[in-house]
C-alpha positions as CSV (number, residue, x, y, z in Angstrom):
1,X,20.9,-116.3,-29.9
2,X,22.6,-112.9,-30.7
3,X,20.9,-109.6,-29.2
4,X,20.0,-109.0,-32.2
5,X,17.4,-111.8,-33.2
6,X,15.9,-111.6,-29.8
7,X,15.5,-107.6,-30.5
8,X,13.4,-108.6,-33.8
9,X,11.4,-111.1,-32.2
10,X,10.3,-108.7,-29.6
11,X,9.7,-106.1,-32.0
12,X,7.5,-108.7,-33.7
13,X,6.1,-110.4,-31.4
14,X,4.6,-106.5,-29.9
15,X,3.7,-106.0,-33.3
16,X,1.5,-108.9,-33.5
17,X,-0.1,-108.1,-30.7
18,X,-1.2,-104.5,-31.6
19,X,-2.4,-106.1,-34.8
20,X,-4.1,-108.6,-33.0
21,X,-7.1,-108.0,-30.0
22,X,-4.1,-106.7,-27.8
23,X,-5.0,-103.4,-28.4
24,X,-8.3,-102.4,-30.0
25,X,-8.1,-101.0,-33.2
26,X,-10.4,-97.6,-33.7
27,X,-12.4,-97.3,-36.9
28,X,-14.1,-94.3,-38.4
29,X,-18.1,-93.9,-36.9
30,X,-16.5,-95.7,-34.0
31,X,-18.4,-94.9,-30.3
32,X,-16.8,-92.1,-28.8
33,X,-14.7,-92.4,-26.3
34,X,-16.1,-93.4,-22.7
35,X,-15.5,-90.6,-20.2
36,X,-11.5,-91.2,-18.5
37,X,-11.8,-92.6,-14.7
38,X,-9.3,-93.9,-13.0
39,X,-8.8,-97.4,-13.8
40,X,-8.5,-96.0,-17.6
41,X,-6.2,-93.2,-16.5
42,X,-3.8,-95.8,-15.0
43,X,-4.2,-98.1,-18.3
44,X,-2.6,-95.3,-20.3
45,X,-0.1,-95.0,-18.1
46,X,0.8,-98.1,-18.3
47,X,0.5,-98.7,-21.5
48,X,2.9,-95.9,-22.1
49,X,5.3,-96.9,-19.7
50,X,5.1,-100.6,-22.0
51,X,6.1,-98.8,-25.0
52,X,9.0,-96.7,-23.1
53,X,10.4,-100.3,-21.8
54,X,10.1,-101.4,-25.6
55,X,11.9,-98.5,-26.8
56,X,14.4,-99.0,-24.4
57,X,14.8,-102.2,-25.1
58,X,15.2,-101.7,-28.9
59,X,18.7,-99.5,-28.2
60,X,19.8,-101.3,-25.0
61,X,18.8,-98.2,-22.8
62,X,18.3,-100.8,-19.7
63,X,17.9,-97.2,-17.3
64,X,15.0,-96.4,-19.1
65,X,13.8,-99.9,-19.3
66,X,14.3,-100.7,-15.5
67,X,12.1,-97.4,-15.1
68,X,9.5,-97.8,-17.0
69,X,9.5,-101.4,-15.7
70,X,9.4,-100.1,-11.7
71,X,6.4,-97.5,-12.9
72,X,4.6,-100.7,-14.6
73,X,4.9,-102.5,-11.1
74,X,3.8,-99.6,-8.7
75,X,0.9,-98.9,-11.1
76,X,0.0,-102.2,-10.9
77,X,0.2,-102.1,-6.9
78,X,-2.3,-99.3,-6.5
79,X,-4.8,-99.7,-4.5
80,X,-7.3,-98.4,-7.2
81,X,-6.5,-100.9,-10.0
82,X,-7.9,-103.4,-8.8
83,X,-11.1,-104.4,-11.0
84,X,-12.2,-107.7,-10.1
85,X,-12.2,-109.2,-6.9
86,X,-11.8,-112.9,-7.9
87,X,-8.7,-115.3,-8.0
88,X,-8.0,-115.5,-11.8
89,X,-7.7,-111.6,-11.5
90,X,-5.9,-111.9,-8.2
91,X,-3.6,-113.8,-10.3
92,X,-3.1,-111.9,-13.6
93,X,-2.0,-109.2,-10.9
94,X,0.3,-111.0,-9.3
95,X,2.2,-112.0,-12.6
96,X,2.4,-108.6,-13.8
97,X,3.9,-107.6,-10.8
98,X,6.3,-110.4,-10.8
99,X,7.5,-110.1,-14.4
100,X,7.9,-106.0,-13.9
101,X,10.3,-107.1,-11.2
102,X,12.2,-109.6,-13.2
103,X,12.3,-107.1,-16.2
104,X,13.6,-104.3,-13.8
105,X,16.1,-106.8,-12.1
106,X,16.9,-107.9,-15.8
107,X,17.6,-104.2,-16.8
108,X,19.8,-103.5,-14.0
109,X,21.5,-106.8,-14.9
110,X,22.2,-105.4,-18.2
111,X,21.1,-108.9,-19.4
112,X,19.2,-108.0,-22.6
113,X,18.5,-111.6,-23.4
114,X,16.2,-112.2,-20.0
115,X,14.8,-108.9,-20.5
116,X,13.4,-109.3,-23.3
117,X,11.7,-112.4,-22.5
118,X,10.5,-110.8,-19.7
119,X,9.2,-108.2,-21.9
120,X,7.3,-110.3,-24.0
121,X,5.7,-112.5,-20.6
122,X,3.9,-109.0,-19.7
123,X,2.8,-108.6,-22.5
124,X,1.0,-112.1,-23.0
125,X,-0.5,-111.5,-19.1
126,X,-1.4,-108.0,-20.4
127,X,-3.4,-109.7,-23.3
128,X,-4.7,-113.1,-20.9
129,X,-5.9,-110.1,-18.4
130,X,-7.5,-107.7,-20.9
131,X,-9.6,-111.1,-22.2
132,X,-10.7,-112.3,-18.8
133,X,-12.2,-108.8,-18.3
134,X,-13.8,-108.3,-21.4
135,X,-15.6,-111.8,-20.0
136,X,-15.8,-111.3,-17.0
137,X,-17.7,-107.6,-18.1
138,X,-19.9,-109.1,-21.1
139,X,-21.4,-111.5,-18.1
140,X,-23.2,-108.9,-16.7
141,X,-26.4,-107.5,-17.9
């Protein structure tokens, strides 16, 4: 496939997601927001680090890419992320951490084909993650 298909179908495939539970939408007479702690400090952060690797993928800027994917690895590493302690977590960390590493290796590579695809993997454990926690946090009274 040309760079340029696989370019679109990450652009897409991000797209879905935002439009999808990915990321919640905010509605007028919505809650305000809850007070920033850590964990939600480091969220945004990697969140915007996601969207800088996108970027950089978009116009084949594979040093901003393989930074934003080392930040999205050494977040994810911190001692204070972690919010459950339980395998399937354990897990869905682990992953992460493994496709940052693939997608910074990729960008170094230059290879925008496996980057990409590495791209979009974080971003389906980002979503698998973000559900098991909503579980995991409507279980308890």
């Amino acid at each position: 496939m040309n760079r340029r298909l696989w370019i679109g179908l990450v652009i897409v495939f991000v797209m879905a997601l935002m439009a999808s539970e990915g990321w919640p939408q905010t509605k007028p007479g919505d809650k305000k927001e809850p007070p920033m702690t850590t964990e939600r400090l480091l969220m945004r952060d990697k969140l915007t680090y996601a969207k800088d690797a996108l970027d950089g993928l978009s116009v084949e800027d594979f040093g901003k890419v393989s930074k934003s994917a080392e930040m999205l690895r050494m977040i994810s590493k911190a001692s204070s992320w972690y919010v459950f302690d339980s395998d399937e977590y354990q897990r869905h960390s682990k992953n992460f951490q493994e496709q940052a590493a693939d997608l910074e290796r990729h960008a170094k590579e230059k290879n925008l084909d496996a980057a990409a695809l590495d791209y979009m993997r974080i971003s389906l454990t980002c979503v698998q993650c973000h559900k098991y926690v909503r579980a995991e946090r409507s279980k308890k009274p």
